[in-house]
N, C-alpha and C positions, 0 to 999 in steps of 0.2 A: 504494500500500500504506500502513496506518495505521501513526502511529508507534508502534513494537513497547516503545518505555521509558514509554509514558501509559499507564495499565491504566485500564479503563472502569468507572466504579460505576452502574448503574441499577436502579430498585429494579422489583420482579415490577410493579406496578400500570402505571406508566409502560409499561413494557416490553407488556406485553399492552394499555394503554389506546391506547398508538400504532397497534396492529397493529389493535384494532377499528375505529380511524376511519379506517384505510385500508380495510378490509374494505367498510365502510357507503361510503366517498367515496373512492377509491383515484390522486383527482389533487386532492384536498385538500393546501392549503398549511398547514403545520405549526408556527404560531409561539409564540409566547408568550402571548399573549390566546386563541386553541384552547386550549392545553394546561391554560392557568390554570382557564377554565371547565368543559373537559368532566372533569379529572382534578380539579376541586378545590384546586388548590396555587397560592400564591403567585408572579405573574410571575417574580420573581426564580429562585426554585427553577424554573420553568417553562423561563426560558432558560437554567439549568445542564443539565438533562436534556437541550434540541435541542444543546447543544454535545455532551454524550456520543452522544446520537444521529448526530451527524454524523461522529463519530470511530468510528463501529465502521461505517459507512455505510451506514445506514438512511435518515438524508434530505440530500438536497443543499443547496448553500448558499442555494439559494433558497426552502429549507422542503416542496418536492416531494418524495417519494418516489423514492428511488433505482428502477436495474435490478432489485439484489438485494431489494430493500424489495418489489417487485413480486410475486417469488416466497415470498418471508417473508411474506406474510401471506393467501398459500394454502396449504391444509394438507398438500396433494398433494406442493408442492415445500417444505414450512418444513424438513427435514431438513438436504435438499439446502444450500439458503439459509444456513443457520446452521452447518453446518458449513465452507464456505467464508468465511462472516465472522471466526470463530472462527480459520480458517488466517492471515486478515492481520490480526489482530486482536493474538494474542499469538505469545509465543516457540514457537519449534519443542519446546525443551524440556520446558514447561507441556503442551503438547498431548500430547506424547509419555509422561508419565507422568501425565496426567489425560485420556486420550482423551474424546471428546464422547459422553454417554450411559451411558462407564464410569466417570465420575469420581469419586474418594473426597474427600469436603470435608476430611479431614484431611490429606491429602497436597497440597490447594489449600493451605490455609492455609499451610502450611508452607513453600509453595516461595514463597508473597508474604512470609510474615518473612523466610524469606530475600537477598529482595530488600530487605530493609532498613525494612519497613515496623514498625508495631506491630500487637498481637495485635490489637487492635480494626479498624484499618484494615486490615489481613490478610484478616479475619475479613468485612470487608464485599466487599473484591476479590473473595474467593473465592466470595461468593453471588453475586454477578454471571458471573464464569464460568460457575460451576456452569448459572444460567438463561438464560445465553446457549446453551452448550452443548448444552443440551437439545434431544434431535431430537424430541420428543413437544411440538406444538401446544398453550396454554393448558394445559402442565401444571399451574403456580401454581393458576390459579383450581378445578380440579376439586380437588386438595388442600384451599384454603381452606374449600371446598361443606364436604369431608368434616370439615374442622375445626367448622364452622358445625353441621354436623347432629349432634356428638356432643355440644357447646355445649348446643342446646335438648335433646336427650334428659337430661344433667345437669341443666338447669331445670326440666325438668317431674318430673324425681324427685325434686328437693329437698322441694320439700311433703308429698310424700307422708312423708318422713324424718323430718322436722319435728312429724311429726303423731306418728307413729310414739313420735318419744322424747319427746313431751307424756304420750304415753300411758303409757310407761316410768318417767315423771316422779310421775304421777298416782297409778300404782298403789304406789309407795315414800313416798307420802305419810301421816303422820300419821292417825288418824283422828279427830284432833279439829285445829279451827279456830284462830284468834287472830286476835282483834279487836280493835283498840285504838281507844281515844275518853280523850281531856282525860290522854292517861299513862298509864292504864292497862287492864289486859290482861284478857280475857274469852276464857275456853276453850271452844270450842263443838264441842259431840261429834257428829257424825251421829246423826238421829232421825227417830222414824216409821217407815211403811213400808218406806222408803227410805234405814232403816241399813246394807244389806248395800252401796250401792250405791257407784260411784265418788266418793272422797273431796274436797272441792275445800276451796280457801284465800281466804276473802271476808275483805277489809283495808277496816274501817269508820275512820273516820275522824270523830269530829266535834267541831266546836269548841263550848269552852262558854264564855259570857261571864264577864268577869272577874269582875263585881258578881254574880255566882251566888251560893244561899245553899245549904247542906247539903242542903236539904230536895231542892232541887231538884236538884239532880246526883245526889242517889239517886234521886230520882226518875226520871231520865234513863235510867242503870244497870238497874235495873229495868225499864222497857221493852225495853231491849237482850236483856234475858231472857229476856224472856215470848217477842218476836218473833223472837232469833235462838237459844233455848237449849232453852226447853220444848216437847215432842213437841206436836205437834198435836193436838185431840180428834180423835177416831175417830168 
């Protein structure tokens, strides 16, 4: 029986990435260089997870697959499997006011501060029971799916949103322009045809050399006129 004063922390990925590469290889050895590569994670963290694996007895000291590990990672028996892990895993107590599959995460938490823990570490205890507990197979990953698919439906309505208050934007717009060149401002009204239509905001910008003379910065001015002020011939 495990020892009932360790409480096991293991996170959903872990916890389901063991149980798939038994599923695929189910007399695979279990060490730290697997775990590192197919999960992603750091050796180090890799051999903290096989030690909690080993303390809720999922794999043996020789990185095989337990009995129970056998039946945990068929779907027929993972009920069966985890509820039995679960029994020598933690206090009778824990079980008793968090049954497997009826568990309220606030009453986890709470009976881990009561053991002395803090709210964070509490807080983590408790999510590993909770996913231990669970008699439903790869519950995590169909939750995350469903996380994932509200995800991209938020992304792909962003643009449209976007567009949306351009358009909101557009139509509280002024209906004349401002353009600036060498300081100063040029008001340019909608014209031609295409007075009624959607209003926009063109930011000219242009530099004038210092050694300019009068003539010629009016001169500049005045082109800005004719091409960004006065209506088109007809």
């Amino acid at each position: 029986m495990a020892d009932k004063t360790r409480y096991p922390q293991i996170p959903s990925t872990v916890w389901w990435g063991v149980r798939s590469i038994l599923n695929r290889t189910p007399n695979a050895t279990i060490d730290e260089r697997l775990l590192g590569v197919q999960l992603q994670v750091q050796e180090a963290a890799a051999k903290a997870y096989i030690t909690e694996l080993r303390h809720v007895g999922i794999i043996t000291d020789e990185g095989k697959a337990s009995p129970l590990a056998q039946r945990w990672r068929l779907d027929d028996s993972y009920a069966e499997a985890v509820s039995e892990l679960v029994q020598a895993t933690y206090p009778e107590g824990l079980v008793h006011i968090a049954p497997p599959g009826e568990a309220e995460r606030q009453k986890v938490v709470s009976w881990f501060q009561r053991e002395g823990l803090g709210q964070g570490a509490a807080g983590n205890k408790a999510a590993t029971y909770l996913l231990l507990s669970s008699p439903t197979p790869n519950e995590a990953p169909k939750t995350a799916t469903k996380s994932a698919q509200a995800d991209n439906t938020t992304s792909a309505r962003q643009p449209r949103s976007q567009a949306n208050s351009g358009r909101r934007e557009s139509s509280t717009t002024t209906d004349k322009t401002s353009e600036t060149a060498g300081g100063r401002q040029v008001k340019v009204p909608p014209s031609g045809r295409n007075a009624d239509a959607l209003p926009l905001n063109v930011n000219v910008q242009i530099h004038i050399s210092a050694d300019a003379g009068t003539e010629q910065i009016e001169s500049i001015f005045q082109a800005m006129r004719r091409y960004l002020y006065d209506a088109p011939a007809s």
